[in-house]
C-alpha positions as a Python dict, from the first residue, in 0.01 Angstrom:
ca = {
    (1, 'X'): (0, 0, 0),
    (2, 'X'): (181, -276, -179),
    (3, 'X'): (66, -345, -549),
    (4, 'X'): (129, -731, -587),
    (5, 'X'): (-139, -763, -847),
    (6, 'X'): (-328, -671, -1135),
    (7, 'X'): (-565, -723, -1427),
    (8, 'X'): (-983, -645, -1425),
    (9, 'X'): (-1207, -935, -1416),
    (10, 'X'): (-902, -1153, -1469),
    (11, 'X'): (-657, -1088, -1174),
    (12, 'X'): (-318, -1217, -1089),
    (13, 'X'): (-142, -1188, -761),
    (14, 'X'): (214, -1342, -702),
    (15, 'X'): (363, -1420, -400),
    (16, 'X'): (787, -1552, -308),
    (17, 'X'): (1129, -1468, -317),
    (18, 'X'): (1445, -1584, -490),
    (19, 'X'): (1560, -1792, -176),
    (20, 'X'): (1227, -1830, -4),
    (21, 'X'): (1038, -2179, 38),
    (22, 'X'): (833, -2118, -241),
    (23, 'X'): (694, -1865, -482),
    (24, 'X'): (323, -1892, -595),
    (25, 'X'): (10, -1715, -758),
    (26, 'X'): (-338, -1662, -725),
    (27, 'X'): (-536, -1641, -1061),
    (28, 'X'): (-896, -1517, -987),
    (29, 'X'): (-1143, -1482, -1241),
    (30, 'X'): (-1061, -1757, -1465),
    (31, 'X'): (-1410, -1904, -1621),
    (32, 'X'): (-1549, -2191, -1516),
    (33, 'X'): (-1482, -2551, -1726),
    (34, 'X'): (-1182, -2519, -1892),
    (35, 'X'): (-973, -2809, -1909),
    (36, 'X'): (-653, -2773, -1685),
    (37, 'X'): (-353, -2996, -1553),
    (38, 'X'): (-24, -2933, -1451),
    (39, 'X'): (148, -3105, -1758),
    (40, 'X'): (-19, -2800, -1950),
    (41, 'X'): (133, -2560, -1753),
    (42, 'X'): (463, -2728, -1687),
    (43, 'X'): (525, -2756, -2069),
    (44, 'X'): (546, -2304, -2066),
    (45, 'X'): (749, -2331, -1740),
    (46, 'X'): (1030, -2549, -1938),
    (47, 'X'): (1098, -2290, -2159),
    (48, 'X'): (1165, -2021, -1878),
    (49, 'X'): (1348, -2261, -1599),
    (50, 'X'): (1704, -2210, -1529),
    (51, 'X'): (1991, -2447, -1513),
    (52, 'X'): (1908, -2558, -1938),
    (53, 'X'): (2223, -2419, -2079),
    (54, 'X'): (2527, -2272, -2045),
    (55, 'X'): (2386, -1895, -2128),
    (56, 'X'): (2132, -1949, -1865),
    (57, 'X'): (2187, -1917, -1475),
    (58, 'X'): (2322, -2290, -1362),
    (59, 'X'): (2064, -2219, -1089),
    (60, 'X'): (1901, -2584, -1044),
    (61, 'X'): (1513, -2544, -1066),
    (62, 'X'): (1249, -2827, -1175),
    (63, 'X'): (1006, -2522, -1164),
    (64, 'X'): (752, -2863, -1047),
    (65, 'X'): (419, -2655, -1045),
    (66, 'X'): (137, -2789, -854),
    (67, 'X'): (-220, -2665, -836),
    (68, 'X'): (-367, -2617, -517),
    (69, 'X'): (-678, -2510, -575),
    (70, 'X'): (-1000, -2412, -890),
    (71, 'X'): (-931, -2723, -1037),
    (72, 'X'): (-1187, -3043, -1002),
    (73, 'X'): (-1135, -3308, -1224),
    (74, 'X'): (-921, -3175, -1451),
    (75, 'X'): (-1157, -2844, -1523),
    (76, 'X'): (-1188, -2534, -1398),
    (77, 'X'): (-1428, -2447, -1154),
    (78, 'X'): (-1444, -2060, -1200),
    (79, 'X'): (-1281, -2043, -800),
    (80, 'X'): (-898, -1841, -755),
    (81, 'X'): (-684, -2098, -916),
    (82, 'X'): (-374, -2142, -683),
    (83, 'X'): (-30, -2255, -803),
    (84, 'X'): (304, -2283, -617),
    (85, 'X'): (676, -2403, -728),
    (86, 'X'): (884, -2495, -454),
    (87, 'X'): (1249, -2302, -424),
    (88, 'X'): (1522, -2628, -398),
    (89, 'X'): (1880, -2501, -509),
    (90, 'X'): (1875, -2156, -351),
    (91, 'X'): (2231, -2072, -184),
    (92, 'X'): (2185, -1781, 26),
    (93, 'X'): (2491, -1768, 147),
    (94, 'X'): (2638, -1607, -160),
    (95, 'X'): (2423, -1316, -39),
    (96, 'X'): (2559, -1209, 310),
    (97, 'X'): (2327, -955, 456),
    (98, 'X'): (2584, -688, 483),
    (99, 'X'): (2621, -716, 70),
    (100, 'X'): (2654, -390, -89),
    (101, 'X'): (2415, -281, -272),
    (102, 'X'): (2433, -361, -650),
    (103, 'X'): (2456, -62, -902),
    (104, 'X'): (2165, -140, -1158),
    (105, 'X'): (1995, -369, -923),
    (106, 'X'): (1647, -304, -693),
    (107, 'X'): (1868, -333, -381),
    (108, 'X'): (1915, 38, -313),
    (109, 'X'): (1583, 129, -465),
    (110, 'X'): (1402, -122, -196),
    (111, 'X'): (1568, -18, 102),
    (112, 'X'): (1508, 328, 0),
    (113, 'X'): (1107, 223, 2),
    (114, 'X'): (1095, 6, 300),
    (115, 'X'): (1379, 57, 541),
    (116, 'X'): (1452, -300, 505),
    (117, 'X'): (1579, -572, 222),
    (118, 'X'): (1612, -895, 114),
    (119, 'X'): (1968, -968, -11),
    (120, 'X'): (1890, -1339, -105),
    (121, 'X'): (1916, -1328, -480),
    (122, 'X'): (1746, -1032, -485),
    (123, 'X'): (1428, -1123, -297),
    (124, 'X'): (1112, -1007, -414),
    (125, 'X'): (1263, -793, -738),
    (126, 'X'): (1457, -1137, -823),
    (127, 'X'): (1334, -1274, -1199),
    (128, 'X'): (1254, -1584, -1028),
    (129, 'X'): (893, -1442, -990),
    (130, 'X'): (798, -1441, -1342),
    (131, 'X'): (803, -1815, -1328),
    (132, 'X'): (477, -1749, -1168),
    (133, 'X'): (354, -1522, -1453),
    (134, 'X'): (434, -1782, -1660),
    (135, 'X'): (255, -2042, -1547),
    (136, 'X'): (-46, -1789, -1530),
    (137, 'X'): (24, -1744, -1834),
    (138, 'X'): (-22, -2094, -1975),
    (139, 'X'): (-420, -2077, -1827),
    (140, 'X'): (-476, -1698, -1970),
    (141, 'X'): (-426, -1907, -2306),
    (142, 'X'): (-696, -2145, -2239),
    (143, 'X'): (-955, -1872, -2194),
    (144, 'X'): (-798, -1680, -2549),
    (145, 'X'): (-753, -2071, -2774),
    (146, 'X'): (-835, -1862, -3084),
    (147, 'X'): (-495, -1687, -3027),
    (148, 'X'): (-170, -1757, -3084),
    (149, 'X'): (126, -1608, -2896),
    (150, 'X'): (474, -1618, -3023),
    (151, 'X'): (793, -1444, -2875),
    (152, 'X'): (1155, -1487, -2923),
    (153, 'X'): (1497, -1293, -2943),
    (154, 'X'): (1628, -1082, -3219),
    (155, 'X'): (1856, -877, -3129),
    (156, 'X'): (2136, -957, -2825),
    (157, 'X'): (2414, -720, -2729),
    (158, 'X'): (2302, -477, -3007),
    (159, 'X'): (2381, -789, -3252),
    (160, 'X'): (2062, -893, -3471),
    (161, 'X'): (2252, -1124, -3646),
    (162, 'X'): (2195, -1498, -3436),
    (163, 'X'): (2504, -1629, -3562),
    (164, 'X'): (2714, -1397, -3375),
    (165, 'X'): (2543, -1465, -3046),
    (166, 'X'): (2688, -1757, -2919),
    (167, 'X'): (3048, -1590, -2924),
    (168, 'X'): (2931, -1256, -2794),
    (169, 'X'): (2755, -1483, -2502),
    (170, 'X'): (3080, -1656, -2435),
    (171, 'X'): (3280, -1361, -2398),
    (172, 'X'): (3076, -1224, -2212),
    (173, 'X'): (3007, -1456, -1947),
    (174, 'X'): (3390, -1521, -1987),
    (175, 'X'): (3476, -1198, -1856),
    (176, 'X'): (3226, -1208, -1561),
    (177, 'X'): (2997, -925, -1785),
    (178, 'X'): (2635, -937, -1927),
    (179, 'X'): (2424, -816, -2222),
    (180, 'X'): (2046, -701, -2326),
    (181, 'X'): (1821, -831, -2505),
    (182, 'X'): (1517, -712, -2749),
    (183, 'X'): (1275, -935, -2771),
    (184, 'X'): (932, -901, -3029),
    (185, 'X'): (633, -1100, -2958),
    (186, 'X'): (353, -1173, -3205),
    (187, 'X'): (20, -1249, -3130),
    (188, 'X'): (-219, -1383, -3430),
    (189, 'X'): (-597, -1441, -3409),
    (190, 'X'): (-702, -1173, -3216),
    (191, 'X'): (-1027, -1034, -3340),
    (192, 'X'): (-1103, -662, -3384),
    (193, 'X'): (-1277, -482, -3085),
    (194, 'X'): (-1099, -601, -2800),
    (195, 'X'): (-950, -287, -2602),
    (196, 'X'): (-1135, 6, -2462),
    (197, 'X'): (-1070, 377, -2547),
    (198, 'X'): (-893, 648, -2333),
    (199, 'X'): (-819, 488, -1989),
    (200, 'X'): (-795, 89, -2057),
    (201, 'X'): (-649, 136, -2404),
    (202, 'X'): (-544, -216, -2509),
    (203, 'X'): (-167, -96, -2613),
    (204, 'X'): (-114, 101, -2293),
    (205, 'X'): (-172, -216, -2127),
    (206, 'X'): (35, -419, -2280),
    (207, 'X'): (342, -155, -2239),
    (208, 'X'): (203, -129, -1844),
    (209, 'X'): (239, -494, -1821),
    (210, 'X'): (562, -593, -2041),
    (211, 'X'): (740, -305, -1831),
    (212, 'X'): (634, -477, -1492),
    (213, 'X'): (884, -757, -1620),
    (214, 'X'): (1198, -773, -1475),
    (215, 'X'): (1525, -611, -1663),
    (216, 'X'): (1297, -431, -1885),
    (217, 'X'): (1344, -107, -1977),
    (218, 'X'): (1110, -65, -2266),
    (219, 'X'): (833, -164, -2499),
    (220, 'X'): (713, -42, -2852),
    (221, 'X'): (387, -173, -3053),
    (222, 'X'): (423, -237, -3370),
    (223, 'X'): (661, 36, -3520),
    (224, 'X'): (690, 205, -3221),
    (225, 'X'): (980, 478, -3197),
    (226, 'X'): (1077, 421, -3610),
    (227, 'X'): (674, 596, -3629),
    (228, 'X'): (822, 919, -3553),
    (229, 'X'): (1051, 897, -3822),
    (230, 'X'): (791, 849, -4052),
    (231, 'X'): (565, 1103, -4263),
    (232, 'X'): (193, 1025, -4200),
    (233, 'X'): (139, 889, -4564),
    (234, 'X'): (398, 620, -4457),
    (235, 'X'): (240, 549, -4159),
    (236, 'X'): (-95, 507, -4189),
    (237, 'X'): (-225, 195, -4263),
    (238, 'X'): (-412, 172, -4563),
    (239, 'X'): (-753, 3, -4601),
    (240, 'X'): (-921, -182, -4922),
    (241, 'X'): (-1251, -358, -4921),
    (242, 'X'): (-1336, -636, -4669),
    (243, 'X'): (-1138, -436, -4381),
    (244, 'X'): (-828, -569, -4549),
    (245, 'X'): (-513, -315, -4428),
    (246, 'X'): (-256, -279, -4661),
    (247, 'X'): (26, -271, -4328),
    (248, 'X'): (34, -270, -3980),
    (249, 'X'): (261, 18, -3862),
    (250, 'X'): (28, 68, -3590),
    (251, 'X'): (94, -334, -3432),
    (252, 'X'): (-267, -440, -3499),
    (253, 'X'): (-395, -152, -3189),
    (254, 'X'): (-536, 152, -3304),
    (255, 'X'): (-706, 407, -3042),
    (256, 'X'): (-623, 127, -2778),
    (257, 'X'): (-856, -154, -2970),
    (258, 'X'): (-758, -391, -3163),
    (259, 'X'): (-796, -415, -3535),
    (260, 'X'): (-770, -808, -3625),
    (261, 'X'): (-438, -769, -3731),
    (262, 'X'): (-182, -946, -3544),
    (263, 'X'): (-64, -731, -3249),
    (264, 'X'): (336, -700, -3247),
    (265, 'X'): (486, -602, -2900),
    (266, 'X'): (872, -564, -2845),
    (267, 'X'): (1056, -512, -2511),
    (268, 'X'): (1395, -429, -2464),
    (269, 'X'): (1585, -617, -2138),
    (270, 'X'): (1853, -432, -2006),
    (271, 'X'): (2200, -633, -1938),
    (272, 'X'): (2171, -826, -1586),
    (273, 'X'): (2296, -634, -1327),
    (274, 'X'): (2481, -921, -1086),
    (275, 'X'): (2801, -913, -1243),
    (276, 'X'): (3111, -1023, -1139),
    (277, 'X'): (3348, -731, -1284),
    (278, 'X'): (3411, -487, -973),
    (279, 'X'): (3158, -175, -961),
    (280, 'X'): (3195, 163, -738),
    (281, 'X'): (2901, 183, -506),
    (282, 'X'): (2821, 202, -161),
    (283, 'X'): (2740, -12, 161),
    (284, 'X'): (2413, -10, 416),
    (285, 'X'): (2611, 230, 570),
    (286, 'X'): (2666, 490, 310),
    (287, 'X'): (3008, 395, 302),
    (288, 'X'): (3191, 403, -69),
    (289, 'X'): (3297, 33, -174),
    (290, 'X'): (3370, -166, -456),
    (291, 'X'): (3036, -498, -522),
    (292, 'X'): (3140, -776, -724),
    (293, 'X'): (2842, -988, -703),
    (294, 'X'): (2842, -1365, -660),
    (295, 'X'): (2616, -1610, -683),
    (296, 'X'): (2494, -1753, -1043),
    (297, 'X'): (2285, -1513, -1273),
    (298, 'X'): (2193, -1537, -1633),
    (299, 'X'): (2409, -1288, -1886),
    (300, 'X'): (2154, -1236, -2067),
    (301, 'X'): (1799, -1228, -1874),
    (302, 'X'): (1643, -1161, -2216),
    (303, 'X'): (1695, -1528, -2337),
    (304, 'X'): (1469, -1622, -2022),
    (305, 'X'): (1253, -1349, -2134),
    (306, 'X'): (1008, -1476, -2397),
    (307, 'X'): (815, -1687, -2234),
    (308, 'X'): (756, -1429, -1953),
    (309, 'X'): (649, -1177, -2262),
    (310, 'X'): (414, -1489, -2461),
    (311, 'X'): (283, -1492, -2066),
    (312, 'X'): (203, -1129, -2024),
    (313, 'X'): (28, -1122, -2359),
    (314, 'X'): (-185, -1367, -2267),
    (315, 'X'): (-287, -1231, -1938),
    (316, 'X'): (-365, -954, -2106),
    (317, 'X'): (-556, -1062, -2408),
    (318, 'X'): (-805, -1302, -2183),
    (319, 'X'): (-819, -1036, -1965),
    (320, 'X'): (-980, -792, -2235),
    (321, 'X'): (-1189, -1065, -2392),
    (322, 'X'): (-1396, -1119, -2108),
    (323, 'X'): (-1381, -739, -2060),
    (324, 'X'): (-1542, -725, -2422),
    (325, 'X'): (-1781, -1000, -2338),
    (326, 'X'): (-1869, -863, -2048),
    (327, 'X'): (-1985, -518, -2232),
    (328, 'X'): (-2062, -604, -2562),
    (329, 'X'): (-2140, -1004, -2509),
    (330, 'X'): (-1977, -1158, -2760),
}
């Protein structure tokens, strides 16, 4: 059984790999009358595309998204919404089928599962997929307008301090190396009672989802891990009249609904694992070797990563809207 999909009443499915034709989605659920165009959408896939700087992968992608179908005159028609990107600067031949496999990479991991892989840039596990999620993701925030979704970078390399960034970027990318990222995303508006208690808690969710991104390696809401450094009296978050809380320790979720605070999610990328400096590992055959990997990779996935995170939130908040409209019908 391969799991290429997910959500309740709305469900994504993504489809491509890295050096593949084309990579695409299916959005099913989306209601009915919404206005939709591809400028809308193309605006979120700007921010993710490769090829915009020199800390990005020099990979050359327009990330051009077209709709192919649940659109009719610029609404939607409550039909799966299809969208597709065409692949046009792949080089697969940086990726010679006999490649060992990467150390940190899904290569091993994949041909473990399936008896079979994809060496072109990383195939199906390649973070050229979430360009679907984002563009998704830019419709999940037409069905959720009274939200607003903000992510961005704060820590890179272990460094929170932005001015130091650029250099540490530089020297690594210099020296053929990578770093991680932590990235903290914000979302403002959402009313209280969204969620559900027990098995679709609203924070377990969002972790579920942000960890489907690729590179990451783990998610807190709002104070996350520091919470169990912290005496009770600290943590809770106090209340005065008019539902007014004092502090949000618990990221605007509490028993997996939300409170109508804002909800604070951050994920932590690991460092990208195509790298150029020479790593033990071994070949299809079991053989001990050394990869260098070539090709053209980002050094640090996380910059690439908000908009994939803003795009997972979304999903996820429209998702449990019409989940809460659907039971309690408003």
């Amino acid at each position: 059984m391969s799991i290429n999909s997910f959500g309740h009443l709305l469900r994504l499915t993504t489809w491509g790999e890295s050096h593949g034709p084309a990579i695409g989605c299916v959005l099913d659920g989306c209601p009915p009358g919404i206005t939709l165009d591809e400028p809308h959408i193309q605006r979120f896939l700007d921010r993710r595309r490769p090829g915009s700087g020199r800390n990005v992968s020099p990979r050359r992608e327009p990330d051009m998204v077209r709709i192919l179908s649940g659109v009719y005159d610029g609404r939607t028609t409550g039909t799966p919404i299809a969208l597709q990107i065409d692949n046009v600067d792949a080089r697969s031949a940086d990726y010679p089928a006999d490649a060992p496999y990467r150390p940190g990479h899904a290569d091993y991991a994949y041909d473990a599962k399936y008896g079979f892989r994809d060496p072109r840039g990383g195939g199906r596990a390649s973070a050229r997929e979430t360009a679907m999620r984002v563009a998704a993701g830019a419709v999940a925030r037409l069905v959720i307008p009274e939200v607003t979704i903000e992510a961005h970078v704060v820590e890179i390399g272990g460094e929170r301090d932005a001015a130091k960034w650029d250099a540490l970027l530089d020297e690594a990318r210099t020296a053929g190396d990578s770093l991680g990222a932590l990235v903290e995303c914000v979302a403002t508006g959402v009313p209280a009672g969204w969620g559900a208690p027990v098995y679709a808690k609203l924070d377990a969710q969002l972790a579920s989802a942000m960890m489907g991104i690729n590179a990451a390696k783990g998610v807190e809401i709002g104070d996350g891990f520091a919470a169990a450094r912290l005496k009770g009296s600290e943590n809770a978050d106090a209340m005065r009249a008019g539902a007014a809380f004092q502090s949000n320790h618990a990221g605007g979720i509490a028993g997996g609904i939300s409170t109508g605070q804002p909800i604070v999610v951050r994920v932590a990328f690991k460092p990208t694992s195509s790298i150029r400096i020479p790593v033990p590992s071994i070949d299809v055959a079991g053989r001990e070797v050394v990869a260098v990997t070539k090709g053209r990779h980002d050094p640090c996935v996380g910059l690439r990563g908000a908009p994939v995170v803003e795009a997972m939130m979304a999903l996820i908040l429209a998702d449990h809207k019409l989940l809460h409209r659907g039971q309690c019908g408003a």
